[in-house]
C-alpha positions in Angstrom: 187.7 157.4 7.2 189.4 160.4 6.9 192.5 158.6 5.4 190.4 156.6 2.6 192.1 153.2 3.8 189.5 150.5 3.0 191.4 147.7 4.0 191.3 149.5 7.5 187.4 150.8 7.2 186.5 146.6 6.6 188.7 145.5 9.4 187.2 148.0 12.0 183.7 147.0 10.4 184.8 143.4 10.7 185.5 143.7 14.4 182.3 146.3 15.1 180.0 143.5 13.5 181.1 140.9 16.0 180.8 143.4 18.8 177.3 145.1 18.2 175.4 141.9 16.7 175.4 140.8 20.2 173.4 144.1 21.1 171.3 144.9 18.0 170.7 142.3 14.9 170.3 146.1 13.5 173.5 147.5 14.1 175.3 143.4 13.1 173.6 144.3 9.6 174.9 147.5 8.8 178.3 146.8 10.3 178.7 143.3 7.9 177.2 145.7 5.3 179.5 148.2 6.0 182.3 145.5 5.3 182.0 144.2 2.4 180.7 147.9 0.8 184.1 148.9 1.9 186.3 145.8 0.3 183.8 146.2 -3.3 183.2 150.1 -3.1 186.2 151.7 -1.0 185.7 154.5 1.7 183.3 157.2 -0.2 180.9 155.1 -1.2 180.2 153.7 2.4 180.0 157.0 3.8 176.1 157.4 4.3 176.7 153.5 6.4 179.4 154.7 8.3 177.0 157.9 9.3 174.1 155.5 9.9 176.2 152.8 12.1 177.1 156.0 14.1 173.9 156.8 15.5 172.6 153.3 16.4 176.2 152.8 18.4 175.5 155.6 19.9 171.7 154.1 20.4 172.9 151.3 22.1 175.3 152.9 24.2 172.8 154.9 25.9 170.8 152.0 26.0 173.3 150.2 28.3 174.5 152.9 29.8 174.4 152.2 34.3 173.6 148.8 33.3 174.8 146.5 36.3 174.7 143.0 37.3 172.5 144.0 39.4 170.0 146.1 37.6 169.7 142.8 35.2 168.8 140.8 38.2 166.3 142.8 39.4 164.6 143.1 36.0 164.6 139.4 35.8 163.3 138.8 39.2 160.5 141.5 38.0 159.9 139.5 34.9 159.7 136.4 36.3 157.5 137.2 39.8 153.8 136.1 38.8 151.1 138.7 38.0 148.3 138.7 41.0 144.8 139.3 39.9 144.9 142.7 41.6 147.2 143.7 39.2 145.3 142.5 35.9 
């Protein structure tokens, strides 16, 4: 942002949307948001997004953080083991 190229702040928004919608609908909105605020508005005005996309990156990051194949198997096989009535 610091070069006030729009073109460039919608194209890295274009690419961010594709990549974060598949973690957070959330982060998908802001991001297609954030591109067309930056092809109608240019760089100042999208500012406050660009702050805002930011911190849930940076949300989902932690979020995913030491995730493995293997931790995702073992939290389906958790999910999907039935509940006993000792533990209802």
């Amino acid at each position: 942002m610091s070069d006030h190229d729009a073109l460039r702040l919608r194209e890295a928004a274009h690419v961010s949307c594709e990549m974060v919608t598949v973690f957070s609908s959330e982060a998908g909105d802001r991001a297609s948001s954030l591109e067309d605020d930056a092809a109608c508005y240019g760089v100042d005005e999208c500012r406050s997004l660009v702050e805002h996309l930011d911190v849930v990156a940076l949300k989902i990051i932690q979020q995913v953080d030491g995730l493995s194949i293997e931790t995702l198997r073992q939290r389906a096989a958790l999910a999907e083991s039935p509940v006993t009535s000792a533990e209802t």
